[in-house]
C-alpha positions, -999 to +999 in steps of 0.1 A: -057-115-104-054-089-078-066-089-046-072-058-021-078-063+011-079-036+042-083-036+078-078-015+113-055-030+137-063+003+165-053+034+151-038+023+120-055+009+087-038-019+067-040-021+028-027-053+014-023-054-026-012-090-039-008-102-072-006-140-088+022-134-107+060-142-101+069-127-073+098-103-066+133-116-074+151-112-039+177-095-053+155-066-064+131-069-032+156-047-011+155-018-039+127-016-055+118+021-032+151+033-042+147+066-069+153+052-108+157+017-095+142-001-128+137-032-140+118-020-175+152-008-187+147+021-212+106+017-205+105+027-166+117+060-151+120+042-113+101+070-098+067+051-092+070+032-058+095+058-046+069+085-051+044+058-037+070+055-005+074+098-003+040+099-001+033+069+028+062+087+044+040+124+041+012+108+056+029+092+082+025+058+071+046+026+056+044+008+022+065-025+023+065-054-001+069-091+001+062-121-016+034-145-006+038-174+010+057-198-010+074-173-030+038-167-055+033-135-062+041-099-047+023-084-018+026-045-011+013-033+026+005+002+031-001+013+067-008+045+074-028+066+106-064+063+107-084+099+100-094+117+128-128+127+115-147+159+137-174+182+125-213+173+109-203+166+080-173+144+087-176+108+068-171+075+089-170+041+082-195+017+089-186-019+109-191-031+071-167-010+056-189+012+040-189+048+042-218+068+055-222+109+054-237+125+084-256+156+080 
């Protein structure tokens, strides 16, 4: 199972991916951003969660990953700048997280 979760903490939203799985050997945990860094052997290029880490650092945000608490699983944070959002047609979100178009 995977779980998404988000939320604001002032300017800044907070993504949270998790997994169920294994986790993150520790010896990989401290590479897995760096370019070609594979564990998939022939079957991975190593490009994905660089590219995912170019484009947090474009935004001006942060992706991280952890395991959860007791080692279970693998847990990615993404932080990145809320949207300034001007203009009539600009989209906000709603105290329930939903998104609502003004006109």
């Amino acid at each position: 199972m995977i779980r998404i979760s988000s939320e604001t903490d002032g300017g800044i939203v907070i993504v949270r991916v998790r997994d169920e799985g294994l986790g993150i050997p520790s010896e990989n945990l401290e590479r897995i951003f760096e370019p070609f860094f594979t564990t998939k052997g022939s079957h991975g290029t190593g490009l994905g969660l660089a590219l995912a880490r170019k484009v947090m650092d474009t935004l001006g945000g942060t992706i991280t990953a952890s395991n959860g608490l007791g080692g279970g699983g693998a847990v990615f944070t993404l932080q990145f700048p809320a949207a300034r959002l001007s203009g009539p047609n600009a989209q906000a979100g709603d105290a329930d997280g939903s998104i609502s178009k003004s006109a």
